[in-house]
C-alpha positions in Angstrom: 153.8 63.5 221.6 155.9 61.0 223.3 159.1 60.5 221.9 161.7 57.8 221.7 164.3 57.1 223.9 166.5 58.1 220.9 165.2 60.9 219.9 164.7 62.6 223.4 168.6 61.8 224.2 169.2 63.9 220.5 166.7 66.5 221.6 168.7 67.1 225.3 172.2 66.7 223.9 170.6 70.2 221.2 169.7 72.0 224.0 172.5 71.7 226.3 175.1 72.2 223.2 173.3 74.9 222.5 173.2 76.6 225.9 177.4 75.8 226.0 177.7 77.3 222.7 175.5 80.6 223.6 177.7 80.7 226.9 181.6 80.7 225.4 180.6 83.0 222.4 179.2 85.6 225.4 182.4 84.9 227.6 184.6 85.9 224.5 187.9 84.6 222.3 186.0 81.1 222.6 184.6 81.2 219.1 186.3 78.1 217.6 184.7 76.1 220.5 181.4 77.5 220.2 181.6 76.9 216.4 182.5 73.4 217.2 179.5 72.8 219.5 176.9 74.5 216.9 178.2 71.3 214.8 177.0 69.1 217.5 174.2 70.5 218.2 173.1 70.4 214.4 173.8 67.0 214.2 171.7 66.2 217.4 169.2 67.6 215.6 169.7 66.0 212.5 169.7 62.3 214.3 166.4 63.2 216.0 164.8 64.1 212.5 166.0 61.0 211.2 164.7 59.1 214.1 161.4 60.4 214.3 161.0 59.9 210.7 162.0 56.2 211.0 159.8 55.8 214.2 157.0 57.0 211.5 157.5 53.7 209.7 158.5 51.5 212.6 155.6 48.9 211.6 157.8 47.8 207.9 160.0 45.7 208.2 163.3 46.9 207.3 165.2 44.4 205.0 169.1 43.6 205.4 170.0 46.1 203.0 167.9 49.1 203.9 168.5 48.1 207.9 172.2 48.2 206.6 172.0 52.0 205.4 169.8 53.0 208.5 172.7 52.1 210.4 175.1 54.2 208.9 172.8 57.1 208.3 172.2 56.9 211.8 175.7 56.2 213.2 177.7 59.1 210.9 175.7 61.9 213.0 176.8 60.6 216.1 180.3 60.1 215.1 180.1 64.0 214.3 179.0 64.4 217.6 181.9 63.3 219.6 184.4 64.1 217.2 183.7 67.7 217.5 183.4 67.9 221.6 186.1 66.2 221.3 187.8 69.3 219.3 186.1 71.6 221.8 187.3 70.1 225.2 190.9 69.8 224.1 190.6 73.8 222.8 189.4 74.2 226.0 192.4 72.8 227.6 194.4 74.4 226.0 193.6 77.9 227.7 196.4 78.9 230.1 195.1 79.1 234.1 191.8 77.9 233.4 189.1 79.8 235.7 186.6 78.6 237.6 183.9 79.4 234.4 186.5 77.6 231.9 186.5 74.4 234.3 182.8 74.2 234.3 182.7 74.2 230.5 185.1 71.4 230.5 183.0 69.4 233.0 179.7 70.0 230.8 181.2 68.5 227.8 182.2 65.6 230.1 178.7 65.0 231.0 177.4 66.0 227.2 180.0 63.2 225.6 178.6 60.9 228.1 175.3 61.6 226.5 176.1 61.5 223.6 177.3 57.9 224.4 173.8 56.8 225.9 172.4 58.3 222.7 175.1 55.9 220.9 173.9 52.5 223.0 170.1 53.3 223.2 170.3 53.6 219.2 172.3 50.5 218.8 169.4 48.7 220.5 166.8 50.2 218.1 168.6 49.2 215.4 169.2 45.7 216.2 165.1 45.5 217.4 164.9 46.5 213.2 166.8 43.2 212.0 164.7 41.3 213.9 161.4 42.9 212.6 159.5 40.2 210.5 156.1 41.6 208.8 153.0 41.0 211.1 150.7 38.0 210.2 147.5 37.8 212.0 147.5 35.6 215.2 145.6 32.7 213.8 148.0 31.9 211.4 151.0 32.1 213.7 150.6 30.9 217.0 152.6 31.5 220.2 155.9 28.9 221.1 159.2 28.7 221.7 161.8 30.2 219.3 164.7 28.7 217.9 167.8 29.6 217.8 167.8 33.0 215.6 164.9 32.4 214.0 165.8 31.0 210.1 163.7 31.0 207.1 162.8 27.8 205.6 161.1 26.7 202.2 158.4 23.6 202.8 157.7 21.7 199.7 154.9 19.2 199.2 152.4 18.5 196.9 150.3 17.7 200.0 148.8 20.8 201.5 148.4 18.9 205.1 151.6 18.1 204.8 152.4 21.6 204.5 150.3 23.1 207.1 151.7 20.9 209.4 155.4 21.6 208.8 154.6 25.6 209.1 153.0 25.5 212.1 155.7 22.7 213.5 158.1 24.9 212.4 156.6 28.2 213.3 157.0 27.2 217.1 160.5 27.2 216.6 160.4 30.5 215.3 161.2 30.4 212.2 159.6 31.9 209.2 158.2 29.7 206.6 157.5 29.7 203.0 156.1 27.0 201.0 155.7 25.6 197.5 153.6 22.4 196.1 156.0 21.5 193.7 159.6 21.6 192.7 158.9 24.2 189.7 157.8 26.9 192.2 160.2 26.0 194.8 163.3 26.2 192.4 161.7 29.8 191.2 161.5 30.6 195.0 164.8 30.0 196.4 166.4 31.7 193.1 164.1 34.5 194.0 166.0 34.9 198.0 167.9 31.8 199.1 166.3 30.5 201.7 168.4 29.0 205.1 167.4 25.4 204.9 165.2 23.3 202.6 162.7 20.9 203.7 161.9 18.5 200.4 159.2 15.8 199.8 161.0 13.1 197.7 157.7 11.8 196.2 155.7 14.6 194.1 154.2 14.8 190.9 156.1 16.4 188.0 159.4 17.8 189.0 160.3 15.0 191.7 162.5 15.8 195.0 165.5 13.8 193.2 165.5 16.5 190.6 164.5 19.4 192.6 167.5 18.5 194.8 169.7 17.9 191.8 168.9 21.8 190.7 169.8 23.4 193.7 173.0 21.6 194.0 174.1 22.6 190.8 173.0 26.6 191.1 176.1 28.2 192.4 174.0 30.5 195.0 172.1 27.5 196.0 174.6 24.8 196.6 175.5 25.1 200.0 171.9 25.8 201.6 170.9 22.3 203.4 168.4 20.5 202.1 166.6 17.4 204.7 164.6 15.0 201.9 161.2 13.9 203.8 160.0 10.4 202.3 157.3 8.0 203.1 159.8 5.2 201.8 161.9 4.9 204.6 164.5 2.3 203.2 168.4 2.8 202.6 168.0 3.1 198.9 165.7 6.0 199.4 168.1 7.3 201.7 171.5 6.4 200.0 170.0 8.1 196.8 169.3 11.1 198.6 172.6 11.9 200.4 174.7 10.7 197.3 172.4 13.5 195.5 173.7 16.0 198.2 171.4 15.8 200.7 172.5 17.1 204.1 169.9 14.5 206.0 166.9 12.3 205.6 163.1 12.1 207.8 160.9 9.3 206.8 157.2 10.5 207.1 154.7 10.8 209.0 157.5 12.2 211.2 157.5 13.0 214.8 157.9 16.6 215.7 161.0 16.3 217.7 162.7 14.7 215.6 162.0 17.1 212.9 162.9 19.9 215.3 166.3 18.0 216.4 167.1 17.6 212.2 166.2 20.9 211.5 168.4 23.2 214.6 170.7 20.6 213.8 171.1 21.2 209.9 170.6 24.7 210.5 173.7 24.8 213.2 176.0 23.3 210.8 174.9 26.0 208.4 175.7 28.5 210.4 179.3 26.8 211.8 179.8 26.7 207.1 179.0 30.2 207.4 180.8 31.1 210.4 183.8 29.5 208.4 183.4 31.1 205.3 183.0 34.4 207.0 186.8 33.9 208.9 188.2 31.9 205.3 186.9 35.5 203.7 188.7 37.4 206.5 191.8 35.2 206.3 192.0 36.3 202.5 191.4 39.7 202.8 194.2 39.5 205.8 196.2 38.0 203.0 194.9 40.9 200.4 196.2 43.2 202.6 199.8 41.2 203.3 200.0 41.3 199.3 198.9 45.1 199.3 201.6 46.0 202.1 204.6 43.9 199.9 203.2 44.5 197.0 202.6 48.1 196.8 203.5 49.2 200.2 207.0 48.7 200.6 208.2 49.9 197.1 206.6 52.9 197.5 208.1 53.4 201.0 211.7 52.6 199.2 210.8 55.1 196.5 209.4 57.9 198.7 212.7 57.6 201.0 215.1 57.2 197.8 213.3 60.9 196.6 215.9 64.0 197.2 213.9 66.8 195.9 211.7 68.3 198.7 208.5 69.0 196.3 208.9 66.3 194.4 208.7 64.1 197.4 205.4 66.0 199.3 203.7 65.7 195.8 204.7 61.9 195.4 203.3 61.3 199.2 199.7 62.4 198.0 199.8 60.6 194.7 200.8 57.0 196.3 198.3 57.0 199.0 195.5 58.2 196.6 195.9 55.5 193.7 196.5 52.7 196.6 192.8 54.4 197.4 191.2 55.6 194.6 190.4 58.9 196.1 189.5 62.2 194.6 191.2 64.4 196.1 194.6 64.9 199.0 196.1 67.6 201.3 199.2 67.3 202.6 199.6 69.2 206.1 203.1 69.6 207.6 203.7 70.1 211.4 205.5 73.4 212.2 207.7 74.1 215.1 204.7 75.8 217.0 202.8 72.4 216.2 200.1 73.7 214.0 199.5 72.2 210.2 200.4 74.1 207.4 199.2 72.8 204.0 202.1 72.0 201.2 200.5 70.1 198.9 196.4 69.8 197.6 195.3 68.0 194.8 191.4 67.5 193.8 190.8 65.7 190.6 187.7 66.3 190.0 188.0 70.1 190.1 191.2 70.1 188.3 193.2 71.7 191.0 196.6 70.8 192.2 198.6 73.0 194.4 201.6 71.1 194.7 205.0 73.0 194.3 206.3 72.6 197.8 205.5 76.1 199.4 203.1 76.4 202.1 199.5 77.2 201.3 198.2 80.2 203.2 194.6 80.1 202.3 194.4 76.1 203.5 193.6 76.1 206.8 193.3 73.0 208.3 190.2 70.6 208.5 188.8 69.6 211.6 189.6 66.0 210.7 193.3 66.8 210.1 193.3 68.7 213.5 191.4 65.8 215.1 194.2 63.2 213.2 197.0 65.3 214.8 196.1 66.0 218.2 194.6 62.0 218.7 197.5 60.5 216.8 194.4 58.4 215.5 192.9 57.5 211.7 189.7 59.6 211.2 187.4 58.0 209.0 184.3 59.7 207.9 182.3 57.8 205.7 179.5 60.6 204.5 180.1 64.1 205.9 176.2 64.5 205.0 177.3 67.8 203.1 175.4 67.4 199.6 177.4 70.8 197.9 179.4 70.4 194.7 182.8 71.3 196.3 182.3 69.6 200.0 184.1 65.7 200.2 181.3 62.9 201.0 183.9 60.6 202.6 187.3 61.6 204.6 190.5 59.4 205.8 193.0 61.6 208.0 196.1 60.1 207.8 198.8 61.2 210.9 201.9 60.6 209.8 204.4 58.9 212.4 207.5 58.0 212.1 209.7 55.3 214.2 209.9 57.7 216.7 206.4 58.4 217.1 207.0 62.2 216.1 204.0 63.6 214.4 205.6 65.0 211.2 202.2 65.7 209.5 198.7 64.7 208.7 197.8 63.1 205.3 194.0 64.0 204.5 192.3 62.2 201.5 188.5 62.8 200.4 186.1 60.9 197.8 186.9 57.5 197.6 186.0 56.1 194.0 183.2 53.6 193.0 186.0 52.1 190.8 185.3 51.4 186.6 182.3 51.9 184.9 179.7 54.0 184.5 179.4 55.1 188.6 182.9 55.4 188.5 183.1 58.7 189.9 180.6 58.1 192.7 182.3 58.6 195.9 182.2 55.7 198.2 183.7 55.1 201.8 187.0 54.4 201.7 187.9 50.9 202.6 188.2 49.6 206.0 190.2 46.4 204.7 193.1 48.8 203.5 193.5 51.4 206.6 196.0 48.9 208.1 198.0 49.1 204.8 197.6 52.8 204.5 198.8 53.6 207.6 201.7 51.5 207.4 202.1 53.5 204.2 202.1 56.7 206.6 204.5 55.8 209.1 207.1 55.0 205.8 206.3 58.6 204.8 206.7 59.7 208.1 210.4 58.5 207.6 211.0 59.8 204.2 210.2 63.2 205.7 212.6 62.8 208.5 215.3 61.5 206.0 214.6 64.4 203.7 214.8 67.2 206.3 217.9 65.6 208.0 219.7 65.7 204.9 218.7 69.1 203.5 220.4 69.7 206.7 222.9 67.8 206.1 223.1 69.7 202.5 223.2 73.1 204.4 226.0 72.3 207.2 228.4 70.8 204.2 227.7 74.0 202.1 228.4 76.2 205.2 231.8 74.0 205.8 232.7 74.5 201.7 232.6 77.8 202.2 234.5 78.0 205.4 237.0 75.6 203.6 237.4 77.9 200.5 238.6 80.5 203.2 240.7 79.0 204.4 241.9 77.8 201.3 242.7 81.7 200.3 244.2 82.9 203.8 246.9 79.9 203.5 247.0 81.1 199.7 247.9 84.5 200.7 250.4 83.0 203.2 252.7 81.4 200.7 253.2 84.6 199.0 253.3 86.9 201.9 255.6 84.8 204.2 259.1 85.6 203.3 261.9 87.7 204.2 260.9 90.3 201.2 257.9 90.9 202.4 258.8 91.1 206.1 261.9 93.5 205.6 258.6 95.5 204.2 256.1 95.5 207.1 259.3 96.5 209.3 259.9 99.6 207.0 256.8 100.5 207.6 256.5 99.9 210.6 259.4 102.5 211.6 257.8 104.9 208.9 255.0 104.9 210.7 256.6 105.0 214.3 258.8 108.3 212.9 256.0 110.1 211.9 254.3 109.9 215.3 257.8 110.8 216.8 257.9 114.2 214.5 254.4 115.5 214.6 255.0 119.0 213.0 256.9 117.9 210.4 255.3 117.9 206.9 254.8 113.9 205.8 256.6 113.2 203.2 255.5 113.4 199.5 253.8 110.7 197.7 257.0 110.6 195.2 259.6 111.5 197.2 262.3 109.1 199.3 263.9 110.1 202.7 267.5 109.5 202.9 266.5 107.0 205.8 264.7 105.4 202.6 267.0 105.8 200.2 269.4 104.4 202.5 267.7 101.5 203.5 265.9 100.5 200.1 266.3 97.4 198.6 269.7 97.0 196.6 
């Protein structure tokens, strides 16, 4: 069997990972990287299944939303793939005095991550060669010519069926795909049915006229904006003036000449796509704007109220519960950084399986994902849209968060899984989380990041001022005991016994005195 260039990049990546894999768990105390590289070698495997079982099908046409999923069916494998050599190498480099055997290793993931981004670029092609897949047709019916520019689909309509036969093959040339319809009835039920890019409509037809066939497109929201040239054997300016007042885009009298008809038609469909093109950056400028709103909005109160929170718990718990309702997701771990730079879990909260671990303390039984690990070392977003893990309890979709503050310290990592669907009946269906609010979130991190800092500086803050109250109380007692102690009564004392003490070293056979009896030194020298 001769396979793709796809799937034979998969199937080479699966047996090299698996020969580096074999190789560190034989050398010993590499088991995390060998576990690591198992993952990429399954998901070699699992790209080159899904491959082959597209390449089965490779003659249907895929349409723009099943091409859409093939994409990121195909794509979330191989971003498994270099996350996890990713993981590898820098576990790897972490060993202290590499060897020789260590150094290879190193330089075989090299080579397998360059793979791994052939495999990326050779699939990127396929996929595109997909969108452009029309169904076959046999010869006769669609000749050879020069294409157009991207190749548009346009409805004909004319009650003549000459007429018709001549504009698809006219326009077929061009390369563009052609539908048609001998009246307005079936071209209205057509273009409601999948808009088409541009309109080409006989004025003059029996029943439902061009006039009122334009009239009803205009006025169907989806419909409006697709361009609509009027064709008409009365080529006079009422004719013409009644068209483009009706919201015609332009006007070719009939029997028309095939160049002009070309000329109209790229030219109708270029300022289609320059509409499109604007709507498409209008769209972005007001999800930019969304996102402005989201950040002043929602944002920046919740920075001020995370860094206005005192109590250590209550601030990890409140980190994990702003990010997931600006979300929607199901679940969220919270992973500190410890002095030896690993993540230690604090906080975890999964709706859907009613847990929440969230008093403050560190979770021992958490240890950290790969994502979070990956988050942390790369001081980068990971965003995994479908892990491909179907279990009950596994996340479909993952956004690590690292958290940075001002000075770019890593203070933790802020893992959330299972984005919602929203209201509704799918509303627990996870979803990927949205790309349009990552910019938002992780400014949303990096206030966090602060809030941490502030809270840790001033529990030490809280600390050094009860250590100094302590050392002031004291001092507040010794300079208590002072006043009372500093005077000539209790002086004369400390000298008395001062020479009592001296004497009785002087005489050391001599019995010490009673408990209740007085020298006559003492009775002497006793206060009068």
């Amino acid at each position: 069997m001769i396979r793709s260039a796809p799937e034979q990049l998969a199937r080479e990546i699966e047996v090299r990972v698996r020969a580096l894999a074999t190789a560190l768990r034989k050398s010993g105390g590499r088991e995390q990287s060998a576990a690591d590289l198992a993952k990429v070698a399954a998901a070699a495997s699992r790209l080159g299944e899904m491959w082959q079982a597209r390449a089965g099908g490779a003659s249907e046409a895929l349409d723009e939303e099943a091409a859409r999923k093939a994409r990121h069916d195909l794509r979330t494998p191989v971003s498994h793939m270099m996350g996890y050599l990713e993981l590898a190498e820098e576990t790897l480099q972490e060993i202290q005095s590499p060897g020789v055997e260590v150094k290879a290793w190193l330089v075989e993931i090299g080579r397998l991550r360059a793979r791994v981004d052939e495999l990326r670029v050779a699939l990127e092609a396929g996929m595109r060669a997909w969108a452009h897949e029309r169904p076959s047709s046999p010869p006769a019916s669609r000749p050879p010519g020069r294409r157009g520019r991207g190749g548009a689909r346009v409805l004909a309509v004319d009650d003549d069926g000459e007429n018709r036969n001549l504009l698809r093959r006219h326009l077929e040339r061009q390369g563009h795909e052609i539908e048609t319809a001998e009246g307005g009835e079936l071209a209205l039920r057509l273009a409601r049915e999948t808009p088409p890019d541009l309109v080409l409509l006989d004025v003059m037809m029996p029943g439902l006229d061009g006039y009122e066939t334009l009239r009803r497109l205009k006025s169907d929201e989806r419909l409006a904006r697709v361009p609509v040239i009027m064709l008409s054997g009365l080529d006079h300016a009422e004719t013409i003036v009644r068209c483009l007042e009706a919201g015609a885009d332009d006007h070719i009298p009939k029997p028309f000449e095939p160049a002009i008809l070309s000329a109209r038609v790229e030219s109708a469909l270029e300022r289609k796509r320059l509409g499109d093109r604007e709507r498409e950056h209008l769209a972005q400028l007001l999800a930019a704007k969304r996102r402005a709103d989201a950040f002043i909005d929602y944002v920046v109160p919740m920075g001020a109220r995370l860094a206005a929170q005192t109590d250590t718990p209550t601030l990890l718990r409140e980190i994990v519960e702003v990010a997931r309702r600006f979300t929607g997701a199901d679940g969220g771990t919270l992973y500190l950084r410890r002095e030896d730079a690993s993540l230690q879990a604090v906080v975890q909260v999964v709706e859907s399986r009613g847990l929440d671990r969230s008093s403050g303390d560190p979770i021992e039984d958490l240890a950290p994902s790969p994502s979070a690990q990956l988050a942390a070392r790369s001081g980068r977003s990971q965003r995994i849209d479908d892990t491909g893990d179907a279990s009950v309890d596994a996340p479909r979709s993952i956004f690590a968060l690292p958290l940075r503050g001002v000075d770019d310290e890593l203070r933790g990592v802020l893992e959330l899984t299972d984005a919602r669907a929203g209201e509704g009946a799918d509303a627990a269906t996870p979803v990927a989380f949205d790309p349009a609010r990552e910019t938002a979130l992780e400014a949303l991190g990096r206030l966090a990041a602060v809030a941490l800092a502030r809270n840790a500086h001033e529990q030490s803050l809280r600390r050094r001022i009860a250590d100094l109250e302590v050392q002031i109380d004291e001092g507040a007692r010794a300079r208590e005991v002072a006043v009372i102690t500093d005077n000539d009564y209790f002086r004369e004392l400390r000298a008395k016994a001062t020479r009592l003490r001296a004497r009785g070293r002087s005489q050391p056979g001599q019995p010490s005195p009673s408990a209740g009896a007085k020298t006559k030194d003492e009775v002497d020298d006793g206060p009068r």
